[in-house]
N, C-alpha and C positions, 0 to 999 in steps of 0.2 A: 382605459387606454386601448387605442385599438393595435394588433400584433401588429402591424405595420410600425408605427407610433413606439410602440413598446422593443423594438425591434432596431430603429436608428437610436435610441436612445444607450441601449446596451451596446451598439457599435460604436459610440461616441464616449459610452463608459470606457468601453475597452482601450480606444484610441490616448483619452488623457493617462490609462495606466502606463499605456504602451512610453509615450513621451516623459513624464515622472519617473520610469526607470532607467531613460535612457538618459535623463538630466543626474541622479541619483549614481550612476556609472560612468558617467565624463567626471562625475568631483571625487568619485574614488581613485580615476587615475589623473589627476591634479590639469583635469583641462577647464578652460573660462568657456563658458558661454551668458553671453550678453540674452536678458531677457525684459521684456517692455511690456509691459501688464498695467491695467491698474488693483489687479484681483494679488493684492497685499498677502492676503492669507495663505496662499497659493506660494507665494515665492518666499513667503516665510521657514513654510517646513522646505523648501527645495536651495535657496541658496547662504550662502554664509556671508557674505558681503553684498550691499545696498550700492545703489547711488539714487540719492530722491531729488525729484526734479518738480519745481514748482512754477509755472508762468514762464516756462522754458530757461528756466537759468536751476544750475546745480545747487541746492540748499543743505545736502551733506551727503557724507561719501563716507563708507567703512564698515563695520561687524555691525553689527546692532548695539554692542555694548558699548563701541568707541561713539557712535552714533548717540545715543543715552548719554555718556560721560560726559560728552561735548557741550551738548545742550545742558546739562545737570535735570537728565530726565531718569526716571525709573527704567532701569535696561527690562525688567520683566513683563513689563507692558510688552504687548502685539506691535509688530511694525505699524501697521497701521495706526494704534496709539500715538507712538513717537512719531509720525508723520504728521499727522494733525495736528499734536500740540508743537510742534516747529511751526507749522503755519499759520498756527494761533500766535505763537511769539512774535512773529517778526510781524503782524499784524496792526499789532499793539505800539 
């Protein structure tokens, strides 16, 4: 990597810490912020409630585990898991 290269990179490190603590600080003082990603993983460790949206219509809403219960999915699966096998369901 050239220090250039190596250099936005560590600035863009810093930047997503900067925003994860500042997402991780609005839910200890009980504020909502709506977030639209498709990087599953990412808003798994950050939020505590889902809404997944398939083909622009709502396909489920809640915790992960109400989310899981609903479907009769495994709550310990990755959102991402339970995202997919919903869209496997309704597929079928």
């Amino acid at each position: 990597l050239s220090a250039m290269m190596s250099r936005s990179i560590k600035q863009a490190t810093n930047k997503i810490k900067e925003f994860k603590n500042l997402l991780i600080e609005s839910r200890a003082n009980n504020k909502a912020i709506l977030i639209s990603t498709h990087l599953l993983d990412m808003v798994e460790e950050l939020c505590d409630k889902y809404i997944m949206i398939c083909a622009g219509e709502v396909i489920a809403a809640g915790s992960k585990q109400e989310i899981a219960k609903k479907y009769g999915l495994d709550s310990k699966k990755s959102v991402e898991e339970l995202y997919l096998q919903i869209i496997e369901s309704r597929e079928q």
